[in-house]
N, C-alpha and C positions, 0 to 999 in steps of 0.2 A: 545588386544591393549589397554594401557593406555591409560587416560586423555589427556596426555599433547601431546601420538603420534596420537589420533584421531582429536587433534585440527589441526595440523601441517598437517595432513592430508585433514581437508576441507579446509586450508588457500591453498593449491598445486591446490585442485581443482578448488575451486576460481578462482587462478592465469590461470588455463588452461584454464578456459571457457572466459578468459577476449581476450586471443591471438585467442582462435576458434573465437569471436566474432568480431574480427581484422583481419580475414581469416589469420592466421599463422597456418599452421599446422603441421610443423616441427622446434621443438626446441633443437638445439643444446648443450647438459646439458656433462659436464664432472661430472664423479664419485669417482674422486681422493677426496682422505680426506684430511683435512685442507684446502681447498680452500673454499670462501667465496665469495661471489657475492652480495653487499648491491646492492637492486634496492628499489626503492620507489615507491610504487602502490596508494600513497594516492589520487591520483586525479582517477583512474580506473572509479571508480563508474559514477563519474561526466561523463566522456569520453563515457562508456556507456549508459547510460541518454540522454546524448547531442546526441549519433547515435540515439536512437531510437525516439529522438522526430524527426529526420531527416527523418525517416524511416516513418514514419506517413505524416507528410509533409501537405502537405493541403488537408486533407483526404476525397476522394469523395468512402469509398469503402459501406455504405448505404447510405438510405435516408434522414437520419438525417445530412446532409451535408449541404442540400436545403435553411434550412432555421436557420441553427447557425449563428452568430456572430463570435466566436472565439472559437477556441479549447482550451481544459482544461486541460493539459497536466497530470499537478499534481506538486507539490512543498515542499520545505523542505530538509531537513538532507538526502544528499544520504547516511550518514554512521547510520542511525537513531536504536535505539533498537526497535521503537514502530512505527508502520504502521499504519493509519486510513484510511479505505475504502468505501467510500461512494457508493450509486449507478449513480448517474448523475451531472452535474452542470442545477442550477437554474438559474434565469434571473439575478441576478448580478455575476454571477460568466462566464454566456457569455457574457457578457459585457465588463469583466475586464480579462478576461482569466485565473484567479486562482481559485482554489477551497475553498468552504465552504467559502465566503467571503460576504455571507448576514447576515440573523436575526440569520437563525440557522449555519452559522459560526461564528457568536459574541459568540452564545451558544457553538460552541465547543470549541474554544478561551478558554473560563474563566474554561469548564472541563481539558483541556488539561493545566491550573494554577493551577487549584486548585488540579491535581495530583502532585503538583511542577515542571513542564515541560514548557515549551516555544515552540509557535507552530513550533521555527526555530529547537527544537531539535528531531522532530519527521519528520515523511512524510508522507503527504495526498494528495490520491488521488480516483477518482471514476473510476466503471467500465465501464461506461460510456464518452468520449471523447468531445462529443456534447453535446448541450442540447433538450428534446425531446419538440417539441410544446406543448404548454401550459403547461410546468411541468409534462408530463404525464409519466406514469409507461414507460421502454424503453420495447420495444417488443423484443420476442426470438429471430428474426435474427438478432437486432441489437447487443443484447447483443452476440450475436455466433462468429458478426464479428468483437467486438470490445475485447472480452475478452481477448484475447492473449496479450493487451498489457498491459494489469493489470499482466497478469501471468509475463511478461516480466521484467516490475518492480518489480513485487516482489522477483523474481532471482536475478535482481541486487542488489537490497537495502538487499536482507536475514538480516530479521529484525529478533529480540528474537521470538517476538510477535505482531501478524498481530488483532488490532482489526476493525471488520467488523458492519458498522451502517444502520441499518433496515434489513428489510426478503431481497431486491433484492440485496443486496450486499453480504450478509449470501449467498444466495441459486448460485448466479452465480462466486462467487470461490470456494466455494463447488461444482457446479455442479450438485446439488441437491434441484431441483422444489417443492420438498416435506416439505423442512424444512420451522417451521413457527417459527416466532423468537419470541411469547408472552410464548412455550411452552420450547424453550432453550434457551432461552437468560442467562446472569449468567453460562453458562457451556462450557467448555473449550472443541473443534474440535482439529484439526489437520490438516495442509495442508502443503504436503511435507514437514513434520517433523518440521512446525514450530507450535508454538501455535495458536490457533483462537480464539479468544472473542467476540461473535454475541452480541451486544447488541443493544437499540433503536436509531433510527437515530434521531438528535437533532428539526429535524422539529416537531416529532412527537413529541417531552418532548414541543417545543412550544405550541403544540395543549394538552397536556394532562401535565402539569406541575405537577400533586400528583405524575408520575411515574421517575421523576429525582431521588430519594431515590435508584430506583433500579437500574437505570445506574449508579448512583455512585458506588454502593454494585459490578456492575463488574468490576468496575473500582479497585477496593481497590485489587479484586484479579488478576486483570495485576500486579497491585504495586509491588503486594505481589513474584510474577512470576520474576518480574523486581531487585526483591529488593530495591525498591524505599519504603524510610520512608514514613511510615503511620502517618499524624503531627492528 
């Protein structure tokens, strides 16, 4: 299979998982040649977005329900090349219901400029829904029962490149408890054929500012993944 029939090929798939996700599951397709069918899928993504924040709804399915403010949905470019994945929303981000919108989303702001990007052309969000009382780590069942709708998004949005910020956002789309992000950060995963780029989450470059050098350094190779000029 070439290039151009393997692209044609995930655009079909695409397009099917958009009608399963519509309950259609029979599509009436003629196979005569020269007929043509312009449809316009650009809003798809949005449509899907829009069901599953439905699908969520006023989410009592843990305990971190008790005592949120507002759900964090997650926001930005449904068509985006570049994903950011946090682990949780902090106390301004339950407040206002968007993500990364404190000190260390000011911090990601000005990385997500200074790789020449705008935060409307990317999408962030965490794996977490809520926010956990007092800022704390989200515990296993919470993240077990929230993770599918991070996997959710990422089905829709199928970014180039999904970068993931600190160990609990590394280790719960990987799936993997083990991974500590000081000894892979910088190195390029894999999740469901997209690329992954673990690196520090922006609270921590707050608390530890000499280690911004190196989330830059994996920044440069998203760029470089992206083809985004290196200025």
């Amino acid at each position: 299979m070439g290039t151009q029939e393997a692209e044609i090929f995930e655009d079909l798939k695409k397009i099917l998982r958009y009608y399963e996700a519509l309950g259609i599951d029979n599509i009436p397709v003629s196979l005569e040649r020269d007929q043509y069918i312009d449809i316009d899928f650009s809003g798809d993504k949005n449509i899907l977005l829009d069901g599953l924040r439905e699908e969520i709804g006023d989410c009592t399915r843990c305990k971190l329900s008790k005592h949120r403010k507002k759900i964090v949905f997650g926001e930005g470019n449904p068509n985006a090349r570049l994903m950011f994945i946090g682990e949780a929303p902090g106390r301004e981000e339950d407040n206002q219901g968007m993500p990364f919108v404190g000190e260390a989303g000011m911090l990601l702001t000005r990385l997500i400029e200074k790789m020449g990007l705008k935060r409307n052309n990317v999408y962030i969000a965490n794996i977490i829904k809520c926010r956990p009382p007092m800022n704390r780590d989200p515990e296993e069942d919470e993240i077990k029962t929230c993770r599918v709708f991070i996997e959710r998004q990422i089905e829709i949005i199928m970014p180039e490149v999904i970068i993931t910020l600190g160990r609990i956002a590394l280790q719960s789309v990987m799936n993997n408890p083990v991974l500590k992000i000081t000894s892979v950060r910088g190195n390029f995963f894999e999740y469901k054929g997209i690329p992954l780029m673990p690196t520090f989450h922006p609270a921590y470059l707050l608390r530890n500012p000499k280690d911004k050098w190196l989330t830059w350094t994996d920044m440069q190779k998203v760029m470089q993944r992206l083809k985004i000029e290196i200025n």
